[in-house]
Residue frames relative to the residue before (quaternion, step in Angstrom):
aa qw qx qy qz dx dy dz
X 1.0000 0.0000 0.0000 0.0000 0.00 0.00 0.00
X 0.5001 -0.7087 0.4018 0.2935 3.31 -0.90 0.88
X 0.4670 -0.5910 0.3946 0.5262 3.90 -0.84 0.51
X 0.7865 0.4501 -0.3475 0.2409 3.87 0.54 -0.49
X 0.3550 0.5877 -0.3574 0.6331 3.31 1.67 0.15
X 0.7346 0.5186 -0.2358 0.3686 3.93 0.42 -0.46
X 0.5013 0.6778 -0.2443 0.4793 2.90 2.08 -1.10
X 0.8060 0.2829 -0.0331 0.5189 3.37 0.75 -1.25
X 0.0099 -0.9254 0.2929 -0.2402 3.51 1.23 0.48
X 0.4451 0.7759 -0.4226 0.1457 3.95 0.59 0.14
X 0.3139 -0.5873 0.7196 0.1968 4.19 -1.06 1.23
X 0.2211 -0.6672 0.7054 0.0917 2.97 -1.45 0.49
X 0.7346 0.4473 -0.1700 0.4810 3.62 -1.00 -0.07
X 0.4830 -0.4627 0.6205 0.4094 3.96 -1.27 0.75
X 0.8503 0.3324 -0.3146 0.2599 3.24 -0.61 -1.32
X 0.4997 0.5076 -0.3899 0.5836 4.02 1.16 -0.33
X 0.5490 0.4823 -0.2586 0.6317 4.06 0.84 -0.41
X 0.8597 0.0526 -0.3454 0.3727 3.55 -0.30 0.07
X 0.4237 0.6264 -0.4803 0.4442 3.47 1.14 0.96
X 0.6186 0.4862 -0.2943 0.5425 2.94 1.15 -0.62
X 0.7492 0.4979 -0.1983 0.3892 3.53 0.69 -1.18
X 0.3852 -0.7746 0.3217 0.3849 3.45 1.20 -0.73
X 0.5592 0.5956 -0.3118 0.4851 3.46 1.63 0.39
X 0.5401 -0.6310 0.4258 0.3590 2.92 -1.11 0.41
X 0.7915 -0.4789 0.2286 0.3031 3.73 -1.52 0.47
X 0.5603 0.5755 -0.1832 0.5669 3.31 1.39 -0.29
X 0.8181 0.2673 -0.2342 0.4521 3.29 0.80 -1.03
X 0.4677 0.5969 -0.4578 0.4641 3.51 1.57 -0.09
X 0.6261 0.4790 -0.4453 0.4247 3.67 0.55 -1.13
X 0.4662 0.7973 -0.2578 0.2837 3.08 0.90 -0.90
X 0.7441 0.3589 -0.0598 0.5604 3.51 0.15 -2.16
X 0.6330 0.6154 -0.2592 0.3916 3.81 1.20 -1.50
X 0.8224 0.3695 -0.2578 0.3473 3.33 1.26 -0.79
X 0.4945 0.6464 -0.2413 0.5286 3.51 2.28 -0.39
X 0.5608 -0.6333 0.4474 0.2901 3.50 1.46 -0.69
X 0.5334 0.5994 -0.4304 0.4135 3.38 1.14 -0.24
X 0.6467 0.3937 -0.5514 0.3505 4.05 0.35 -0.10
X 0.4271 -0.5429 0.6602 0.2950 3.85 -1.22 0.63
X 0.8609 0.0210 -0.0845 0.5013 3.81 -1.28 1.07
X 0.6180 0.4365 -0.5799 0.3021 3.08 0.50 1.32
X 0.2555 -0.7814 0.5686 0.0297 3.59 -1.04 0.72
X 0.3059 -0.6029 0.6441 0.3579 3.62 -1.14 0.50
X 0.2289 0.7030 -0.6710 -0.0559 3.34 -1.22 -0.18
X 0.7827 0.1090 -0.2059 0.5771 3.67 -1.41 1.52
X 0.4906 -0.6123 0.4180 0.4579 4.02 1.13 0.07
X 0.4762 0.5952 -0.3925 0.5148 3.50 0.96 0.41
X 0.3671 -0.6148 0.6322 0.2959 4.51 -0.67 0.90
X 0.2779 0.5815 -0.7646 -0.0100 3.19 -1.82 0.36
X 0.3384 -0.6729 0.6578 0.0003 3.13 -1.85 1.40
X 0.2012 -0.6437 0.7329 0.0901 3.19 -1.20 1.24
X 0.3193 -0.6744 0.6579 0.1020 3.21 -0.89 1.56
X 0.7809 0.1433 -0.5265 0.3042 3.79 -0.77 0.19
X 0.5046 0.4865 -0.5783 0.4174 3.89 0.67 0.77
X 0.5406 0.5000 -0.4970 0.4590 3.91 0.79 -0.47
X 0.8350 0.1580 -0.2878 0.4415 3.64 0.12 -1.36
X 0.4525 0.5670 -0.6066 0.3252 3.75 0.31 0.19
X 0.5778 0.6596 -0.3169 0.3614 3.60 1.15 -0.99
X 0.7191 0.3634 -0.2172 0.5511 3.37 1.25 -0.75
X 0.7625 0.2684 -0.4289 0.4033 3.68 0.67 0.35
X 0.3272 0.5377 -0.5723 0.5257 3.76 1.18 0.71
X 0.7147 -0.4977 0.4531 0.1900 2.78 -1.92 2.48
X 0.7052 0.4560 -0.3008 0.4519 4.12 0.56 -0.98
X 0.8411 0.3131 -0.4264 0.1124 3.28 0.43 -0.44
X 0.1553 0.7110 -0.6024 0.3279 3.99 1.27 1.06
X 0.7209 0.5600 -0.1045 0.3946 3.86 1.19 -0.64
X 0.6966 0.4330 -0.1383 0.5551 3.12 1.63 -0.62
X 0.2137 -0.7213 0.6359 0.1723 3.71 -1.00 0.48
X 0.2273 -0.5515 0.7597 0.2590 3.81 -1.33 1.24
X 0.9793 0.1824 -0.0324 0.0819 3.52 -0.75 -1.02
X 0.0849 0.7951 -0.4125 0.4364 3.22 2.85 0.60
């Protein structure tokens, strides 16, 4: 995948979200509804993840300090 296609990147759907996340559908809806996923967003009552704010989240100096899913 190109890097500029990635830029703009969005899963739609819990269950497309916890593939990405590594959890199972339940426990994504889960984290998705508590707020714990970085770049996700409801929008129309329907999840969508912006994937370079999740994994950017994991290479910012802060985020050894931060819990997504605790």
């Amino acid at each position: 995948m190109a890097d500029n296609q990635r830029d703009n990147e969005i899963v739609w759907g819990a269950a497309a979200i916890a593939k990405v996340i590594g959890r199972t559908e339940k426990g994504a809806f889960h984290a998705l509804e508590s707020g714990r996923v970085p770049g996700a967003k409801k929008v129309a009552g329907r999840w969508a993840l912006h994937l370079p704010t999740f994994f950017g989240h994991f290479a910012s100096p802060d985020a050894r300090t931060q819990s997504v899913a605790a």
